[in-house]
N, C-alpha and C positions, 0 to 999 in steps of 0.2 A: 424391416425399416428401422428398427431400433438401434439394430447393430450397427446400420450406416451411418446412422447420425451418430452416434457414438463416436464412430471415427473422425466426427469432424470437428468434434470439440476440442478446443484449445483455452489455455491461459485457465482466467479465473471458471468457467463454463468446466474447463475440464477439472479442474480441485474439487469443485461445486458435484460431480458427477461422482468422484473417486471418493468422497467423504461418504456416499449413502453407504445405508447399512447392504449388506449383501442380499441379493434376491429379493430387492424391497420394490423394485420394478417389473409387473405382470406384464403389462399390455403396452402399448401404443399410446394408447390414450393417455394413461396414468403418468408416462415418461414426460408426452407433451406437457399435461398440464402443471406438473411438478416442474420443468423445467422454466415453463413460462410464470410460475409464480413467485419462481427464485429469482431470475435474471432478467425481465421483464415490466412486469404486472404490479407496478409498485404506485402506491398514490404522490408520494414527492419526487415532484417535476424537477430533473436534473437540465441543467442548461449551463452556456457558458458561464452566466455571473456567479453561477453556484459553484462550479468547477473552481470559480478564481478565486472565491470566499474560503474553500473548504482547506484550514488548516492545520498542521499536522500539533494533535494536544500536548497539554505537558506531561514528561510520561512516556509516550509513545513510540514504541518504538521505529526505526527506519521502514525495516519489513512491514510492520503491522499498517503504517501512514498509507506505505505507495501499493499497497493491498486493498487498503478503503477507497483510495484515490481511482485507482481501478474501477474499480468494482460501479463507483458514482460514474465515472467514465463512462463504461458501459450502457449507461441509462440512459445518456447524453445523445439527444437526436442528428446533432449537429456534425458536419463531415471534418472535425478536428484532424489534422494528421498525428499519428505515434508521436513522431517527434515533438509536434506541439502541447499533446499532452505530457510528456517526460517533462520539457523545461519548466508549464505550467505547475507540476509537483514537485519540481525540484524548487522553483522558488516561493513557495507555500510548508518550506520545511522551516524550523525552528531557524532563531537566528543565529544560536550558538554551533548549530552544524551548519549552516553557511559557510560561517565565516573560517572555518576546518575544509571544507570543502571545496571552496571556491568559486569564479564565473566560467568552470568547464563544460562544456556544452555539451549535453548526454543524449546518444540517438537511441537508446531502448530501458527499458525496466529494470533488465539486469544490471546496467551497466549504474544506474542511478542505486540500486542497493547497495551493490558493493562498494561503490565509493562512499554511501551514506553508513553503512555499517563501519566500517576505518575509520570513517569522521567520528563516530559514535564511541569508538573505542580509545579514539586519540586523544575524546574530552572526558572519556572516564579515567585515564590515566592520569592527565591532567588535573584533573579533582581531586584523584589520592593523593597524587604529590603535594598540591597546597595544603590538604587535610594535614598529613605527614609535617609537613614545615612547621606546620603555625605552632608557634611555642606554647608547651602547656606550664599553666601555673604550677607551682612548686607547691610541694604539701608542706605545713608546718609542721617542725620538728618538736 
C-alpha cells in the first residue's frame, strides 16, 4: 500500500515525501500518520480570507512566497480552481515585482516562477545600476 500511495503523490506532497531521511518509513501506519501531520493535521484554519491576506515578506524570495502559498493552499477546504489560486499569489507578491511583471495572467505554478524569478533579477539589476550611478563624495586631498 505504501508503494501505491507513493505513486500518487505530486507537487508539494511529493517534495514533502522525497526530503525524508531514507528508510525512515517502516509500516503503513507510520507513512499515514507522518503524512497526515505534514500536510493535513494543522491547528490554523486555512480558508479563502487567509489565502487573500497571506503576503509574500520582504526578503522573500519568488520560489520560497509561491511554495508557502502552496503549501496554505493546500490546507484550504474550499474547491478554489489552480488557476484561481496562481492569480490570488500572483497578486499577493511584493509591489516592486508587480510592476516588473505585469497584469499577465498565469494558468500554473511554473509559469508564475519563472516570470517572478526574471522580475526578481531585472530589479536586481536595476539596483546595481542606481547603486553604481549615484555619485560618490570626493576624498579630500
Amino acid at each position: 500500500m505504501a508503494c501505491l500511495f507513493i505513486g500518487t503523490l505530486t507537487g508539494v506532497a511529493y517534495e514533502w515525501f522525497m526530503k525524508l531521511p531514507a528508510s525512515s518509513i517502516k509500516t503503513w501506519a507510520n507513512l499515514k500518520k507522518l503524512f497526515l501531520a505534514r500536510l493535513f493535521e494543522d491547528d490554523t484554519e486555512i480558508t479563502v480570507p487567509t489565502l487573500l491576506v497571506a503576503k509574500q515578506k520582504k526578503g522573500e524570495s519568488i520560489k520560497t512566497f509561491v511554495k508557502r502559498f502552496r503549501s496554505m493552499a493546500l490546507h484550504c477546504p474550499s474547491g478554489i480552481t489552480q488557476s484561481m489560486l496562481v492569480e490570488t499569489c500572483h497578486h499577493n507578491m511584493q509591489t516592486f515585482l508587480l510592476t516588473q511583471i505585469g497584469v499577465v495572467k498565469y494558468r500554473t505554478w511554473k509559469q508564475l516562477v519563472l516570470q517572478g524569478e526574471q522580475a526578481e533579477e531585472i530589479v536586481a539589476r536595476v539596483r546595481a545600476e542606481e547603486k553604481d550611478s549615484k555619485p560618490r563624495p570626493e576624498k579630500p586631498m
